[in-house]
N, C-alpha and C positions, 0 to 999 in steps of 0.2 A: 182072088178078091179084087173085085172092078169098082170104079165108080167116077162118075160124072166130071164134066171139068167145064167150066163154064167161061164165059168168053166175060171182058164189062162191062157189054151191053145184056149180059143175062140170058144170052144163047146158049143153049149146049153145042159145045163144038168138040171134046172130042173124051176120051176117058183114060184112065191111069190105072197098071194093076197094083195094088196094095201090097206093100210085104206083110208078111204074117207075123214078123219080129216085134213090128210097130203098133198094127192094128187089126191083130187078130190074139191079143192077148186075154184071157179070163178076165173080166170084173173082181177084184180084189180089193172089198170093200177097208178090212180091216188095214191091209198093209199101205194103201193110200189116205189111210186116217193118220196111219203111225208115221208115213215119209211127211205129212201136211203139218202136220204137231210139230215133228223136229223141224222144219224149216220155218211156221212161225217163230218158234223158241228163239231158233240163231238170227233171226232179224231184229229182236229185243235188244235193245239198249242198253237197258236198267240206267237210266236217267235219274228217277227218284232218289233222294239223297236226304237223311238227317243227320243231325246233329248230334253227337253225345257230349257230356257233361265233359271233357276231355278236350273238345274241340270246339267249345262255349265262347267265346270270348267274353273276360273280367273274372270275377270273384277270386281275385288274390285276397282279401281283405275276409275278416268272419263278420258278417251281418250285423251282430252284435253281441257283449258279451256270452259267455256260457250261462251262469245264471246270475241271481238276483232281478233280470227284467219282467219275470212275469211271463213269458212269451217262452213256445218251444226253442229249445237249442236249434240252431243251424250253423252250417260252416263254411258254407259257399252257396253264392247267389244263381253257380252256374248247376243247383239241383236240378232235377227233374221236375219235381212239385212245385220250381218257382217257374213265373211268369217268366217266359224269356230263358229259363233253362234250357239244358240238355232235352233230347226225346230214348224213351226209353223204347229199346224195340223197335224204333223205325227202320225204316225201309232204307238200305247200306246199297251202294252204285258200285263196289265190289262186287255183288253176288254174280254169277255165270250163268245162264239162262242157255247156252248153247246143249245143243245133243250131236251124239254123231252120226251122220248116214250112210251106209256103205256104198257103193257107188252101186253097185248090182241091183241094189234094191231101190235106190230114188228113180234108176232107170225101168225095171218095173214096173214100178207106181207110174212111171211118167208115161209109158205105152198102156200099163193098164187105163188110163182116164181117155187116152186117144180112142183105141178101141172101144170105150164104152159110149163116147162122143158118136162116133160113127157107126154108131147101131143104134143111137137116136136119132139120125139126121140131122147131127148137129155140128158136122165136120163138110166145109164147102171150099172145093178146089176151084180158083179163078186162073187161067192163063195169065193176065197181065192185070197191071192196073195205069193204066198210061198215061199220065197227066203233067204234062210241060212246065206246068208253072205254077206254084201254091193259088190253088183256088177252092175253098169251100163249094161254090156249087157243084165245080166237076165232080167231086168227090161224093155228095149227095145224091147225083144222076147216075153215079156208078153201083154206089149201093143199093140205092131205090131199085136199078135193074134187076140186079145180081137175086134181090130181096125176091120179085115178083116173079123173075126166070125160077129161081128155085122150089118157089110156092113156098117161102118163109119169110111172110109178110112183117111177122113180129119182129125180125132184125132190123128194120127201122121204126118203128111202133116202140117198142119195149123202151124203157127210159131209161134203167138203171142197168150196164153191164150186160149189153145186147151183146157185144162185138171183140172178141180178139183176132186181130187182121194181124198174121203173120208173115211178112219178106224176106226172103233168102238173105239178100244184102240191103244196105242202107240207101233209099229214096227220098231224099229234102223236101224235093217237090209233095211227094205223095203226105210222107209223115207234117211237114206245114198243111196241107187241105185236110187231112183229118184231126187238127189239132183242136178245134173249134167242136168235134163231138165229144160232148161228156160221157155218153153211155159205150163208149169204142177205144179201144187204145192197139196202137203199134207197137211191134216188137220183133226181132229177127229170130228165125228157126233154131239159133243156138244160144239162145239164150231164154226164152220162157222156160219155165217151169212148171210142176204138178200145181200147185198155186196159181198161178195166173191161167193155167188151162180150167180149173174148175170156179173161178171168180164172173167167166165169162159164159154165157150162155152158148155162143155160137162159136166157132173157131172157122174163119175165111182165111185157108191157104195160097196165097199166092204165088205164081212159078212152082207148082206141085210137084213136077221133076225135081229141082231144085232141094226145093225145102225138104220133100220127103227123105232126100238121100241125107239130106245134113241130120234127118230125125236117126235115119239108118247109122248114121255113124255113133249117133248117143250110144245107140243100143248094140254097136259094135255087128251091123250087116249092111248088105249093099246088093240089093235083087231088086232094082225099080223097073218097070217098063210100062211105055205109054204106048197106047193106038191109035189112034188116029181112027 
């Protein structure tokens, strides 16, 4: 399994063979629904919070008499039914919104969406991205290339979540010049996940030796080789 490796001026310069661990895996719709659910779930917060009748503050005092006033009994202001009460049923910032994933299977799910990327042509190996000094244009002329060498004009066109540009290791330089694109975000090879692979329309790898091997290690292999 070969494919392409593009220079950042948008040349092909030379190609990479794929391992089959990464991205020759089945499309496994169901099981990347189920690893994508459980990791939304555990980024949940549960922030949301009310109040019960317990944790009211006031109503030590009974409103008024039992009877003789005319008026239903009541015995505390901190009811449910009164204004500024307790909430019955609301939404408690104890509840646990986590699930568990087993590691075998988020790594699945996470080669299954590569390989399925890469049979849309929507997985693109760049050599470098070489840029000295935080400059948004640089980084415009390098996409724009990369966009028009590939024949996938819509990775700068598209507005919303064109672009996941992945780097082996950490670039200040590069991540400051792409910081100013809303529809593109950075992230190193060891750390995206099935979520952030399927949020992104494109995935631009970087240093393809590199990153590939850090993908090979999620998935516990290491068979890269490039030609020239």
């Amino acid at each position: 399994m070969k494919a392409k490796i593009y220079s950042s001026d948008g040349k092909e310069k030379s190609s990479i063979s794929l391992p089959e661990s990464v991205f020759g895996v089945a499309w496994n719709p169901d099981l990347v629904h189920e690893v994508v659910v459980s990791m939304q779930s555990n980024a949940r917060s549960g922030n949301a919070h009310t109040k019960d009748r317990s944790e009211v503050r006031g109503g030590g005092k009974k409103p008024w008499r039992q009877k003789g006033t005319g008026r239903a009994r009541h015995g505390s202001r901190r009811s449910p039914i009164w204004t500024g009460g307790g909430v019955t049923f609301g939404p408690r910032n104890e509840k646990d919104f986590s699930k568990k994933i087993n590691k075998k299977v988020r790594a699945k799910a996470f080669a299954s969406i590569l390989s399925k990327k890469l049979g849309d042509s929507e997985v693109l190996f760049v050599d470098s991205i070489a840029i000295s000094e935080p400059k948004t244009s640089a980084a415009k002329e390098i996409i724009s290339a990369i966009a028009k060498g590939s024949g996938h004009e819509d990775l700068v066109t598209k507005r919303k979540n064109a672009a996941l540009i992945v780097l082996n290791d950490r670039d200040e330089a590069t991540e400051k010049s792409f910081r100013n694109f809303g529809n593109m975000e950075l992230a190193q090879a060891k750390d995206i996940s099935s979520v952030d692979l399927l949020t992104y329309k494109y995935v631009v790898v970087v240093n393809p030796e590199a990153s590939v091997e850090t993908f090979e290690k999620r998935m516990g292999a290491n068979t890269t080789k490039t030609e020239k």
